[in-house]
C-alpha positions, 0 to 999 in steps of 0.5 A, a space after each residue: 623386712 618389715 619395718 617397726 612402729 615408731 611411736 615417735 613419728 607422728 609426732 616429729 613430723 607434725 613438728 615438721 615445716 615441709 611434712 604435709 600434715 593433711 594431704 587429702 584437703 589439698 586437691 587442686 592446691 599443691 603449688 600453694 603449699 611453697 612460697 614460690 608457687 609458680 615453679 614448676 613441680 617434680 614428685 617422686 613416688 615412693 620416696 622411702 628412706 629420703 636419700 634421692 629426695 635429700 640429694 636432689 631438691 637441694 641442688 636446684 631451689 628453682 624446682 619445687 619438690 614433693 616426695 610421697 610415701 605411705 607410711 610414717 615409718 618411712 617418712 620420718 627417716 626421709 625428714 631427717 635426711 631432707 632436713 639433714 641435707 639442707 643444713 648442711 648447705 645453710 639453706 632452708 628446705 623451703 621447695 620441697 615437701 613430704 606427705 603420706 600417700 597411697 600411690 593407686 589413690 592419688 586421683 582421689 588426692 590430685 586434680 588436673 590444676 596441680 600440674 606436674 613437670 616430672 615423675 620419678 619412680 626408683 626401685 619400686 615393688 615389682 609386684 612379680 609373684 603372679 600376674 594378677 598382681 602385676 596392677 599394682 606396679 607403679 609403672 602399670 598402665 592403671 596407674 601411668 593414666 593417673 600420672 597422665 591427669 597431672 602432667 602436661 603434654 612433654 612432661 617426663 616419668 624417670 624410671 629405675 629398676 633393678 628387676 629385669 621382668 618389671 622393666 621389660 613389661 614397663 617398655 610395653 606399659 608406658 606406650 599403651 599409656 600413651 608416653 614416648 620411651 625417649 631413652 633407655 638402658 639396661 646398665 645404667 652404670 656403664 655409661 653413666 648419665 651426668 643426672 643420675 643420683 643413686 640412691 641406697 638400693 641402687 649402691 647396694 645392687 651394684 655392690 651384688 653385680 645386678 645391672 641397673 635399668 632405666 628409661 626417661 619417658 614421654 607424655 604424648 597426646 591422649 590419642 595415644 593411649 591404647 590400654 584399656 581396663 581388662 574389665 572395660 574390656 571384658 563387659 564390651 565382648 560380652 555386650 557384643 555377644 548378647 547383641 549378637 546373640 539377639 540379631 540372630 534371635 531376630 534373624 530366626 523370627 523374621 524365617 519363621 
């Protein structure tokens, strides 16, 4: 369901101490936006509503925290959860952070200086109607390898779904991206790790019976990365064939 527009958004979060008001300035400078800025960074992607976001950060003061989502409409719910959560533990929410974002853009916002320890990606679009879609899934190959530019070798994605199609093709992505699927389930609440915090989708699927799905993922070396664009792709066969072509063009005059 689409949510309204809330004329009252920008504005709060413009009042708000932990919003990012112009996020596209800061390339190369997160860290620098928390008063400990040599701590290590976790980002959620696509932090909606705020419920992952407002339970984790709080927990542990020593991990600087940016949660990033696209519009207002939800970052604005996602503040008041946030702010919410910290005072009601008396602390201030000074290691986390949130900012309108586009995810497939965020080369254009990030550089390889702001170092990224650990990614999480919960309940995402699964982007399943038709394939040509599928490019826009954040689990995608086409967007781990922007993830890639931020993290350092060992840096870790973690990766909840409650669609089965998205996450069996994400146990394909994430080695053509170059990371090592460390763990995995298909019932995440079977055995349920200590770490996990479920969020408002993950409750609401559980209540309708439908296992949840997840992975803890690895970044290897680049060597590993075997995807490549099916554009790259495309242009390399029909150079090959024109350069085939033109041998045996070549072939022909040297008979003649």
């Amino acid at each position: 369901m689409r949510m309204r527009f809330k004329p009252y958004a920008r504005p709060e979060l413009l009042a708000c101490d932990f919003h990012v008001h112009e996020p596209l300035t800061h390339a190369g400078h997160w860290h620098e936006l928390y008063p400990r800025p040599d701590q290590p960074l976790h980002l959620e992607l696509g932090c909606g509503k705020g419920g992952f976001m407002a339970q984790l950060a709080p927990r542990d003061r020593s991990i600087n925290y940016l949660g990033i989502d696209i519009t207002d409409k939800v970052l604005i719910l996602a503040k008041r959860k946030i702010e919410a959560a910290y005072a009601a533990k008396g602390i201030p929410a000074d290691n986390v952070r949130i900012a309108p974002l586009d995810i497939e853009r965020m080369r254009l916002v990030f550089a390889p200086a702001d170092t990224v320890q650990r990614i999480y990606i919960n309940f995402c679009n699964p982007w399943s109607k038709n394939a040509g879609s599928n490019k826009h899934r954040l689990t995608h190959p086409r967007q781990l390898l922007q993830y890639r530019m931020l993290m350092p070798e060992g840096a870790e994605i973690y990766f909840k779904t409650d669609d089965d199609d998205l996450f069996r093709d994400s146990l394909g992505y994430f080695p053509a991206a170059g990371f090592e699927i460390t763990w995995q389930t298909f019932d995440l609440h079977k055995d349920e790790p200590d770490w996990n915090i479920r969020t408002e989708h993950e409750g609401m699927f559980s209540e309708q019976g439908i296992p949840i799905k997840a992975l803890i993922a690895r970044k290897l070396p680049d060597s590993a990365v075997t995807w490549q664009e099916p554009k790259a792709l495309a242009r390399a066969a029909e150079e090959a064939e024109e350069a085939a072509a033109a041998d045996a063009a070549q072939g022909e005059e040297a008979v003649d």
